[in-house]
N, C-alpha and C positions, 0 to 999 in steps of 0.2 A: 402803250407800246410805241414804237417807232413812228408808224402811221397817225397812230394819235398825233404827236407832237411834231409829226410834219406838218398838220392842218392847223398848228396853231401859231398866234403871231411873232416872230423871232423874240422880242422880246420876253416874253411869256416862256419861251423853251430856255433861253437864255438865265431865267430865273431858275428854273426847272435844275439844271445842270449846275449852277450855282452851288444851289442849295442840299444838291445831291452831293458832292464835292463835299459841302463844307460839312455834312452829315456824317460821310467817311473821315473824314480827319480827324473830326474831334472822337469816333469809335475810336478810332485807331491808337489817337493821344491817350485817351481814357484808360485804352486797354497795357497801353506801355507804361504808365506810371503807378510807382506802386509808393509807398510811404517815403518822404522825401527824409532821407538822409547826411547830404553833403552840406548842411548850414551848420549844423551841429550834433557832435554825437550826445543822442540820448540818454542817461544814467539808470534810464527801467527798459529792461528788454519785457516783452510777450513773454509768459510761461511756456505758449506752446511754441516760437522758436524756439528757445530756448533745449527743452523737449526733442526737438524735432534734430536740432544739432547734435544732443550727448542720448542718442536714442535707450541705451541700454540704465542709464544712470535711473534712480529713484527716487524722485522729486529735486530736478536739478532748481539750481536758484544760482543768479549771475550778480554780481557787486560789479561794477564800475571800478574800475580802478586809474589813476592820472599820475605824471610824474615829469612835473616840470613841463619841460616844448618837448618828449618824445609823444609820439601817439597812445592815446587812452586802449586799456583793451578793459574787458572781462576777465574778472576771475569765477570760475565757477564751482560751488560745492552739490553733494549730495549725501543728504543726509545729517549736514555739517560738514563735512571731509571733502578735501580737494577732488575735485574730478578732470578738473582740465581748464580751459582760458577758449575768449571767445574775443575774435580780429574783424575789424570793420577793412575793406580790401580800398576804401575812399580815403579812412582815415589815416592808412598807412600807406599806402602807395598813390592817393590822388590819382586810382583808375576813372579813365575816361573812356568812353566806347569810341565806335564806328559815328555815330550822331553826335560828335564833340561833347555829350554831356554826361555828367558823372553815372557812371557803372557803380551800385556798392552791393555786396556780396557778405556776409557776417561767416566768416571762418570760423568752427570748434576744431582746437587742437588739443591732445590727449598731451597724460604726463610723458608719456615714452615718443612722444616727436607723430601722434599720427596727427593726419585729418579726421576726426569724427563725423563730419557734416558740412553743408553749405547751405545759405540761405540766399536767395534774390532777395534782396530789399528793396531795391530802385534800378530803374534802366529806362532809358528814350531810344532804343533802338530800333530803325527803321523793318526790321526784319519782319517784323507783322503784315509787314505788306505781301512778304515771299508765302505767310502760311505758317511760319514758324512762330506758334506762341509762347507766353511767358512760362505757359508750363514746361516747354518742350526746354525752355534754356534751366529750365528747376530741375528737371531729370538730367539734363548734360550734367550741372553741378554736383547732384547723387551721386555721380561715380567717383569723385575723387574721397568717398571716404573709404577710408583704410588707406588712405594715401600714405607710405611711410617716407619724413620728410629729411630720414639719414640716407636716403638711394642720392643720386647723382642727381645735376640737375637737368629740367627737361626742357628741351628746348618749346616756344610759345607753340610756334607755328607747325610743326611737324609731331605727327601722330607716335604715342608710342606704347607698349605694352602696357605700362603703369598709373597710365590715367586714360579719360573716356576720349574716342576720335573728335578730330572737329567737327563742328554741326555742316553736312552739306547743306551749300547755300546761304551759310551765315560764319566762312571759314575768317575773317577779321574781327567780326562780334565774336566768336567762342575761342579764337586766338589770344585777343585782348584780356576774355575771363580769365580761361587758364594763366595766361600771365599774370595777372594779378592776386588770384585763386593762391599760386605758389609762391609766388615773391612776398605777399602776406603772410602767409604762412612760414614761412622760412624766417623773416624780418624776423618774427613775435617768437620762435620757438630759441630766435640766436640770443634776440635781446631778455629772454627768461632761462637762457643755458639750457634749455631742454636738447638741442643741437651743438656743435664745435663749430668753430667757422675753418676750415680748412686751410689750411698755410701751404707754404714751400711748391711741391709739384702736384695737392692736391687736385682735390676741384671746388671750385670756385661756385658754392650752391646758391649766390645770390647773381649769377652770368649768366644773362637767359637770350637766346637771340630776338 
């Protein structure tokens, strides 16, 4: 206790607190890093991402797909038959968080323009420190599915009916997902015609603030 380590020599406590320190940082790092993502996208996802993305689908299975310098996404079948496509939120928008280092996120999008799902893949987000952990920012992402991605666009930082609020206490780390989360999404569904890009006085679903 306290009293203890009053009685002992400065140096000694000095190690003490060190070593305590340095005990928390690495929980902390340990706990914010999950499979690293931003060196290269991988060509075999997990079955159960995968799974967990197109919940309702019957043995989903995801192909890689590349074309040229656009970003690689997923195609995904079940059963054999299309079920939808699957967006890396790094490999298409080079999201970055709060902690300057890459944010990625694995979008499933449906053939009719929705969200299916969201995955954390990777984040160095200081927010561990507030309380809020990796699961809490995995259930923030649960709510954008059934996200339909022919509505208007939403703006990053401001709260709105059709996706989940910002996470109190971590309002620029869950700003930045969502931003990324839709701008993903949006990107993969234009560049596969599952969406129109809006002309003239439309709206502008790739204009987020």
């Amino acid at each position: 206790g306290a009293a203890a380590l009053a009685r002992q020599p400065r140096a000694a406590v000095a190690g003490v607190l060190i070593a305590a320190i340095g005990s928390a940082s690495a929980a902390t790092h340990e706990a914010a890093v999950s499979t690293p993502s931003h060196d290269a996208v991988n060509g075999v996802l997990d079955p159960s991402i995968v799974q967990q993305l197109f919940p309702t689908a019957a043995h989903p299975a995801a192909v890689l797909q590349k074309a040229g310098d656009l970003p690689p996404y997923w195609l995904v079948t079940s059963n054999g038959s299309p079920a939808g496509y699957i967006a890396s939120t790094y490999a298409t928008a080079k999201s970055v968080g709060y902690s300057g280092q890459p944010i990625d996120v694995l979008i499933g999008l449906t053939p009719d323009a929705r969200i299916s799902g969201a995955h954390l893949r990777q984040h160095n987000e200081p927010v561990l420190t507030l309380g809020i952990s990796s699961g809490d920012i995995q259930r923030y992402l649960d709510g954008f599915s059934g996200f339909d991605l022919k509505l208007s666009s939403v703006e990053a930082f401001k709260d709105s009916g059709s996706v989940p609020p910002i996470i109190a206490r971590a309002t620029v780390t869950s700003g930045v997902i969502r931003d990324a989360v839709l701008r993903t999404a949006r990107t993969t569904a234009l560049r596969l015609g599952l969406i129109a890009q809006a002309g003239g006085g439309g709206v502008d679903r790739l204009g987020y603030a």
